[in-house]
C-alpha positions as semicolon CSV with decimal commas, in nm:
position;residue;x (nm);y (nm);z (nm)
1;X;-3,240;-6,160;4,323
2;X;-3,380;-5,855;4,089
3;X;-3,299;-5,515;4,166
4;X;-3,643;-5,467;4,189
5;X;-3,660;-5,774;4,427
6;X;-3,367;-5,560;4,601
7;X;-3,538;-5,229;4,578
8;X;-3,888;-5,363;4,713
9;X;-3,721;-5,549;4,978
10;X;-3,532;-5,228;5,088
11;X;-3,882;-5,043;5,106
12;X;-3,982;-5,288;5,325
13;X;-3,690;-5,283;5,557
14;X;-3,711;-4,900;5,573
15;X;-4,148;-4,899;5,620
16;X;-4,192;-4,690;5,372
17;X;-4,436;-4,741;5,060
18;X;-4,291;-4,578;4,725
19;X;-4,544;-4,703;4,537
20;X;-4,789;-4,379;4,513
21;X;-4,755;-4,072;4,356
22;X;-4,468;-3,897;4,376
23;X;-4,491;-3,533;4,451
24;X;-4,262;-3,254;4,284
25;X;-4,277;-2,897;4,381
26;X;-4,257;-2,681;4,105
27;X;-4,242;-2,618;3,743
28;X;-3,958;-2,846;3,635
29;X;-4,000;-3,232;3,521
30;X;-3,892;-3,482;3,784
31;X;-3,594;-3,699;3,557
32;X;-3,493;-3,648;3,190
33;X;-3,357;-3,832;2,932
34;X;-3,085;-3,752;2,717
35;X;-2,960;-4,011;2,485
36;X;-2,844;-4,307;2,748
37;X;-2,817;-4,071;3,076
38;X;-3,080;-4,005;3,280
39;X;-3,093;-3,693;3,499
40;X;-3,295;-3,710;3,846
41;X;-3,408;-3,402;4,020
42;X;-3,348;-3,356;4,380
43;X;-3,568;-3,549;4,571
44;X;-3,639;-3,440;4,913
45;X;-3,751;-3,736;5,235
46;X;-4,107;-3,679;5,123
47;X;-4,354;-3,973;5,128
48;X;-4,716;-3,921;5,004
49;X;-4,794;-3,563;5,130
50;X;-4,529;-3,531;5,477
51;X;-4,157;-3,490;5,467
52;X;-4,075;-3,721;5,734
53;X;-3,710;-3,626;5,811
54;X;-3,690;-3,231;5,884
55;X;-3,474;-2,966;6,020
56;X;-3,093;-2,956;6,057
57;X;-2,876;-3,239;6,067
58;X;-2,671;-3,226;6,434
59;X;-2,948;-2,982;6,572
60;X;-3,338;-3,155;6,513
61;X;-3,231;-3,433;6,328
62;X;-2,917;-3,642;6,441
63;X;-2,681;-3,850;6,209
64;X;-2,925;-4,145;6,213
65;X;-3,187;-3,979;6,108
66;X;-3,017;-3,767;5,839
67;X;-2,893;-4,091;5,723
68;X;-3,261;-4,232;5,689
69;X;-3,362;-3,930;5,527
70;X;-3,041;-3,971;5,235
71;X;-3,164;-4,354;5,202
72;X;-3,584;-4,199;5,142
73;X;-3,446;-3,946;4,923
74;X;-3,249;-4,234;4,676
75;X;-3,508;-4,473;4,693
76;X;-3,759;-4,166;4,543
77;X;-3,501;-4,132;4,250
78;X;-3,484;-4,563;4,222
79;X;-3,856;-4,520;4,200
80;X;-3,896;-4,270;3,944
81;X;-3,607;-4,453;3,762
82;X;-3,812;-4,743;3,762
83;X;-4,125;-4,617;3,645
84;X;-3,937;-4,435;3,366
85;X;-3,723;-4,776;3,258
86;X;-3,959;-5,055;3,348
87;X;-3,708;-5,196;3,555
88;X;-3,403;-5,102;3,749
89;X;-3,214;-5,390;3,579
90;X;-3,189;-5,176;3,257
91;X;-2,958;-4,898;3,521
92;X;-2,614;-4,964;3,403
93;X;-2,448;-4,721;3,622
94;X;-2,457;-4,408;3,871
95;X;-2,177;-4,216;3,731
96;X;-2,281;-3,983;4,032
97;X;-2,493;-3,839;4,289
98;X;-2,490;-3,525;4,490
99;X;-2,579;-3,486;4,838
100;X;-2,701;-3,157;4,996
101;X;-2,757;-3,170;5,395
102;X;-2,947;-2,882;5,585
103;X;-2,704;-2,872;5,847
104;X;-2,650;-2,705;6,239
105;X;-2,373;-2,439;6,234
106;X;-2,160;-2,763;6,384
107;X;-2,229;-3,008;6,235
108;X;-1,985;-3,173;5,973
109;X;-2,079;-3,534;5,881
110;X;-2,226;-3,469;5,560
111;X;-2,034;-3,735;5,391
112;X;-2,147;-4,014;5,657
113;X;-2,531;-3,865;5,605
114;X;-2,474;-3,922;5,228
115;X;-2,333;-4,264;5,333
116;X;-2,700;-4,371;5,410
117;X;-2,786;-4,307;5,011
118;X;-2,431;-4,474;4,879
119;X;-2,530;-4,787;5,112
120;X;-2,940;-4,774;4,947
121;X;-2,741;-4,793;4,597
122;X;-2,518;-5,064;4,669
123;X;-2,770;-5,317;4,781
124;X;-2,980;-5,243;4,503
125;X;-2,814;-5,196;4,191
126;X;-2,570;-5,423;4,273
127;X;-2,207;-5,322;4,084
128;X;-2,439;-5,119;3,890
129;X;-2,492;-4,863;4,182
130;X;-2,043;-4,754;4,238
131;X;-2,088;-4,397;4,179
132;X;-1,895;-4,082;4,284
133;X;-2,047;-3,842;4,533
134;X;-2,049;-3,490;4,619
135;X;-2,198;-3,406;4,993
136;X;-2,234;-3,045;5,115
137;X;-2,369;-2,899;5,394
138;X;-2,597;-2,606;5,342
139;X;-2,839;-2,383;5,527
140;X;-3,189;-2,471;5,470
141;X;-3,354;-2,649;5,183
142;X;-3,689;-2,752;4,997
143;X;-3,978;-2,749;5,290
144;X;-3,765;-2,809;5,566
145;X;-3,588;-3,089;5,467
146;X;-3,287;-3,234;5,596
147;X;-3,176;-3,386;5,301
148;X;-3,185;-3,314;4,944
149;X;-3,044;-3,577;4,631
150;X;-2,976;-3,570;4,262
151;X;-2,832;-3,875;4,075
152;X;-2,794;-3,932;3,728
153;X;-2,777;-4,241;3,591
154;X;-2,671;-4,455;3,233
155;X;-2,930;-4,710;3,120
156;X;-2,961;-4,939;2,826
């Protein structure tokens, strides 16, 4: 199976369409391309207009949730990836992603909330999607959102 077999059939199992538009806030491009690297700007649980997964991790949103939101927020990066390249196929590696999780004064899972994102790349890239990861925990971010992710990735 394609990774974009893979990546439509992960869509699926999570319910959520990334197929429309997808929204940035500001005044900054949403990936760039230097040479073979690609550089993905954080990308927040938003789909269409509603961030679906909000508030602090261990407080409003518990670890399954913050997980869901780290697997919405790397299938919006796979998407614009895709739309950029064609095809994921032509992603030859994530030499790494980084992980930023709104989190209750508590709360210190961060790594199994980025977990949720590592597991997204796996089953879709395939070998391509071993990458090294940074997770923090931070305050508040982007509209609410419990999770925020960046990636950059090597393509042919």
């Amino acid at each position: 199976m394609s990774c974009d077999a893979r990546f439509k059939e992960e869509a699926t199992a999570l319910g959520y369409n990334f197929e429309g538009e997808l929204k940035i806030g500001g005044n900054y491009v949403p990936l760039l391309r230097e040479g073979n690297t690609i550089y993905v700007s954080g990308q927040i649980p938003r789909v269409e207009n509603e961030v679906v997964v909000t508030g602090a991790a261990g407080d409003r949103a518990d670890l399954s949730r913050a997980q869901l939101a780290a697997k919405i927020c790397v299938m919006r990066a796979l998407a614009l990836l895709q739309r950029s390249l064609g095809s994921l196929e032509r992603v030859k590696a994530i030499p790494s992603i980084s992980v930023f999780v709104q989190s209750a004064q508590h709360f210190t899972q961060q790594s199994e909330v980025a977990d949720g994102a590592s597991e997204v790349l796996f089953k879709v890239l395939g070998p391509a999607g071993a990458h090294t990861r940074t997770s923090v925990g931070v305050f508040q971010l982007p509209k609410n959102a419990t999770v925020e992710l960046s990636l950059m990735a090597t393509v042919e």
